[in-house]
C-alpha positions as CSV (number, residue, x, y, z in Angstrom):
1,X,-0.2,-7.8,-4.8
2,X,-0.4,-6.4,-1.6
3,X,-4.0,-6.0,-0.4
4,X,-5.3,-5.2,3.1
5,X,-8.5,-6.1,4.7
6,X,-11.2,-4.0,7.7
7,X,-13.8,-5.8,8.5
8,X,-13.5,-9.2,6.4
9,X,-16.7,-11.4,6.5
10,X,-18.5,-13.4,4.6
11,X,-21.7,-11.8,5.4
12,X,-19.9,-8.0,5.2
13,X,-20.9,-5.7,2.7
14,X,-17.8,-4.7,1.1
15,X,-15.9,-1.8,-0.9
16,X,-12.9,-2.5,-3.0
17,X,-10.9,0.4,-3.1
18,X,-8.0,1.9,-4.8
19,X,-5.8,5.0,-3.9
20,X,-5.0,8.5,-5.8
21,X,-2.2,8.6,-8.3
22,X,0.7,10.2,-5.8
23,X,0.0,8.1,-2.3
24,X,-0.8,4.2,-1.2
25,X,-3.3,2.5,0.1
26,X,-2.1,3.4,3.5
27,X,-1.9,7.1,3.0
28,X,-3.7,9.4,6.1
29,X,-6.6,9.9,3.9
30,X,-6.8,6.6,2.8
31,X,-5.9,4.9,6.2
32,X,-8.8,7.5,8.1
33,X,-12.0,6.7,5.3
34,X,-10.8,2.8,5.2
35,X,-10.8,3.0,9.0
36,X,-14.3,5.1,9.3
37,X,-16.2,3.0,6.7
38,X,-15.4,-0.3,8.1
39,X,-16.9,1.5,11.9
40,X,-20.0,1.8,10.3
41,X,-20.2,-1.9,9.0
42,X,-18.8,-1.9,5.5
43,X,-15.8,-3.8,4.9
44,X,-12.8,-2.3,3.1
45,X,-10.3,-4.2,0.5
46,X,-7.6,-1.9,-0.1
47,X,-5.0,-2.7,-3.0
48,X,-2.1,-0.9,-4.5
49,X,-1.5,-0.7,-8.0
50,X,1.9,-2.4,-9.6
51,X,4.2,1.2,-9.9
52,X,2.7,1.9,-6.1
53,X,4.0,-1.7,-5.1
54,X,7.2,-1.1,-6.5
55,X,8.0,2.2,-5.0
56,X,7.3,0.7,-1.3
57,X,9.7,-2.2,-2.4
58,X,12.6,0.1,-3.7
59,X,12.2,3.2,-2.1
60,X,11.7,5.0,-5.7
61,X,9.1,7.2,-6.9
62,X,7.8,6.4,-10.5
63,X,5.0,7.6,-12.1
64,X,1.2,6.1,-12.4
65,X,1.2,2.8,-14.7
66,X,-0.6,3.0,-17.9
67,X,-4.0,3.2,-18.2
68,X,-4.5,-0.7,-19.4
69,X,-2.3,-1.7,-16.7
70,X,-4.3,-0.2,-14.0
71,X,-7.2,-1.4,-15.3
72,X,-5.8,-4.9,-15.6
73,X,-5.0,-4.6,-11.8
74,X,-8.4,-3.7,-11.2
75,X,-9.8,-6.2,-12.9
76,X,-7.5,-8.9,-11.0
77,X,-8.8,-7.6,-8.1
78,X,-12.2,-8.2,-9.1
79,X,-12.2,-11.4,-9.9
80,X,-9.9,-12.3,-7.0
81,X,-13.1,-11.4,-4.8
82,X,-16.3,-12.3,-6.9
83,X,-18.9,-14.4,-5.4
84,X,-18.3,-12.9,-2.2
85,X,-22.0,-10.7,-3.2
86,X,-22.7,-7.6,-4.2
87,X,-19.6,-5.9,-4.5
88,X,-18.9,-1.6,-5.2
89,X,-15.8,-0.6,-6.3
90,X,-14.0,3.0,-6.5
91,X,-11.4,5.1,-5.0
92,X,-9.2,8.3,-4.4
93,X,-8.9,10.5,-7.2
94,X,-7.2,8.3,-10.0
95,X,-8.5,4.9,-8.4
96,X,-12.1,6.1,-8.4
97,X,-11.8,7.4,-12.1
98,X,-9.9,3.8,-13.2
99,X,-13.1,2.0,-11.1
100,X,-15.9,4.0,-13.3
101,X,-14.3,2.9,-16.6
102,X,-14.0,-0.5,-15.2
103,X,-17.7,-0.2,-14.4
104,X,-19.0,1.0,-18.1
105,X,-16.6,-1.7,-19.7
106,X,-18.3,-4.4,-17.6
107,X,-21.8,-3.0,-18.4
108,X,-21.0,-3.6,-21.5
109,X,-20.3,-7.4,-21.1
110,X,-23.3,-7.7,-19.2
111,X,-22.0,-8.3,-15.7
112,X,-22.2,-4.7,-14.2
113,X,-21.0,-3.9,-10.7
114,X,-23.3,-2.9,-7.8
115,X,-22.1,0.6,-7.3
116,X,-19.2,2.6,-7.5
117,X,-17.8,5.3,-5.3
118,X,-15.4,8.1,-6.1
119,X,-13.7,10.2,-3.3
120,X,-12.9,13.0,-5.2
121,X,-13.4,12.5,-9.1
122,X,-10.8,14.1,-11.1
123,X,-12.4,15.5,-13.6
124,X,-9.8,17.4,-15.3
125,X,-6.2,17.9,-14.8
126,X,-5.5,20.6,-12.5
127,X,-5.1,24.2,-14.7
128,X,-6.8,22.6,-17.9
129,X,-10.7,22.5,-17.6
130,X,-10.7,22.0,-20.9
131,X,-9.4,18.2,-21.0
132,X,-12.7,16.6,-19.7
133,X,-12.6,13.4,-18.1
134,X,-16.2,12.8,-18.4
135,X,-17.1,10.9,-21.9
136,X,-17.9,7.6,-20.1
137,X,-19.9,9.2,-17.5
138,X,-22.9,10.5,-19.7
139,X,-24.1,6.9,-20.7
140,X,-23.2,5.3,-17.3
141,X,-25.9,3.2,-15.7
142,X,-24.2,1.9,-13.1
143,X,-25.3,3.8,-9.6
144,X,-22.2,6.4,-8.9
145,X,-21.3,8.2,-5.7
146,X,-19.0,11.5,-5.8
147,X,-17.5,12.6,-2.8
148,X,-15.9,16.0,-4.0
149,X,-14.9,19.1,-2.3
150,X,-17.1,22.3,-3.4
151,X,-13.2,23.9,-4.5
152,X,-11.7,20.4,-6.1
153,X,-9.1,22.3,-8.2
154,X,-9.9,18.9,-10.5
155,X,-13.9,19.6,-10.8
156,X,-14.9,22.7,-8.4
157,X,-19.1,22.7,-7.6
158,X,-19.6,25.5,-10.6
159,X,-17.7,23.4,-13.6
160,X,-19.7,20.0,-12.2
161,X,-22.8,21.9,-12.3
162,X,-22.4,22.2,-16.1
163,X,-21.1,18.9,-16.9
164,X,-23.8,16.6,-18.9
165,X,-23.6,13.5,-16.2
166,X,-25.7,10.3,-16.3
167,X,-28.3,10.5,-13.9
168,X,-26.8,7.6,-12.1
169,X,-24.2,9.8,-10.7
170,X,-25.3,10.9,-7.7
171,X,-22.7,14.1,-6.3
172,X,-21.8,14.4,-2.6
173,X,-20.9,17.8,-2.1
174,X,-18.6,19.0,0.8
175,X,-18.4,22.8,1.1
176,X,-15.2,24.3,0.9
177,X,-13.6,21.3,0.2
178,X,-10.7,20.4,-1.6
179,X,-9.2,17.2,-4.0
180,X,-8.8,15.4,-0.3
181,X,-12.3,17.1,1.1
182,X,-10.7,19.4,3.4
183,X,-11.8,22.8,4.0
184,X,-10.2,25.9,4.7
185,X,-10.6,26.8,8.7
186,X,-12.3,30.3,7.8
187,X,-14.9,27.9,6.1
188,X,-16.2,26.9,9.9
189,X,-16.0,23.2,9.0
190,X,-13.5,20.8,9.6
191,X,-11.6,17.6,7.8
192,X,-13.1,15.6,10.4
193,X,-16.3,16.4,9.9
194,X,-16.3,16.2,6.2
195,X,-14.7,12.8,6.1
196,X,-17.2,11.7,8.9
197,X,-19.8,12.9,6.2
198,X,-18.4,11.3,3.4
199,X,-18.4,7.9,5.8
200,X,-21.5,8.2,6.4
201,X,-22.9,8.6,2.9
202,X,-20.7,5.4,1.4
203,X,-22.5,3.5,4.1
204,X,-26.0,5.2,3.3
205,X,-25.1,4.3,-0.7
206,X,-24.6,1.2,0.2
207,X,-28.0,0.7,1.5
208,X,-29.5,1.8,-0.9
209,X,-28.3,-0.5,-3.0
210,X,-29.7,-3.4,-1.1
C-alpha cells in the first residue's frame, strides 16, 4: 500500500486521510490541504485505495473498488497506525464518505474514532438529489467536520439545510464553493483563501477534541 507521511511524530496529532473517487492521494487538492494541515501542526497519513494503486502502476484508469473493499483498506489503515493516540480519519469526497461509515461501524463495536473530517461530503450523486447518502449520518455520534462548498453540485447549502443530520456533524460552509471548495471569481473569494479556511478549521477541530 502506498502511504505518505507530513509531519510524522510520535507526539503529532494526526489525520488519516483518503482521496476522492477520480484522483490520488497526490492530486493538487489533495497535495495543497495535506501540505497546509501539516503547517499548522497536524500530521497527515495519506493512503491510496487498491483500484487507485493499480492505475499509478499500469497507467490504466478503472473505476472505484467496491464498497467492502474500500472499507477493508480503510480499516487496514487503521489498524496499521493504532496506538499512535487519538486518531481522526476522513477524506475527499468518496474517502470522507467511506471514513464516516467506518466511524458508525466502529461505534458500534465499541471502539469509536476521535473525529472524522470530510472535505466535501457527497451527499448525492451529481443530478439525482433524490439518492441520499445520509442514512448513517442521523444516529452518528462520532464528532464530524464538513468542509463543503455553499454550490457542491453533490449537497449545495439549501439541500444540507434540510437534511435530518446528527448533531455531531458540525458543517463548514465555504461560500460559492464547489465539490473541491473553489469559488467562482465573481464570488470575490478565492481557492486560496477557502482552502486556507478549511486548514484552519481541521486544525481548530482537532483542538477541540483534546
Amino acid at each position: 500500500m502506498t502511504i505518505e507521511y507530513l509531519r510524522n511524530g510520535p507526539s503529532t496529532p494526526r489525520l488519516l486521510l483518503a482521496h476522492g473517487a477520480g484522483v490520488g492521494m497526490d492530486s493538487d487538492f489533495m497535495q495543497q490541504m495535506a501540505e497546509r494541515i501539516a503547517a499548522l501542526g497536524v500530521g497527515v497519513v495519506r493512503f491510496e485505495f487498491p483500484y487507485m494503486a493499480e492505475r499509478r502502476q499500469t497507467g490504466k484508469k478503472r473505476p472505484p473498488d467496491r464498497q467492502p473493499v474500500l472499507l477493508d483498506t480503510w480499516r487496514q489503515v487503521l489498524a496499521d497506525h493504532a496506538g499512535e493516540g487519538p486518531l481522526v480519519i476522513g477524506g475527499k469526497s468518496m474517502g470522507g464518505r467511506m471514513a464516516t461509515l467506518l466511524a458508525a461501524e466502529l461505534e458500534a463495536e465499541g471502539c469509536p474514532v476521535a473525529g472524522v473530517i470530510c472535505l466535501g461530503y457527497p451527499f448525492h450523486p451529481p443530478g439525482k438529489p433524490e439518492k441520499l447518502r445520509t442514512e448513517h449520518l442521523q444516529s452518528l455520534r462520532t464528532p464530524v467536520l464538513m468542509l463543503q462548498g455553499s454550490r457542491d453540485p453533490m449537497g449545495s447549502r439549501e439541500e444540507v439545510q434540510g437534511y435530518d443530520l446528527s448533531d455531531t456533524v458540525v458543517m463548514s460552509w465555504l461560500e460559492d464553493g464547489n465539490h473541491d471548495l473553489k469559488p467562482r471569481v465573481k464570488s470575490g473569494f478565492s481557492h486560496d483563501q477557502h482552502l486556507a479556511t478549511a486548514a484552519g478549521n481541521i486544525v481548530d477541530f482537532f483542538g477541540g477534541l483534546c
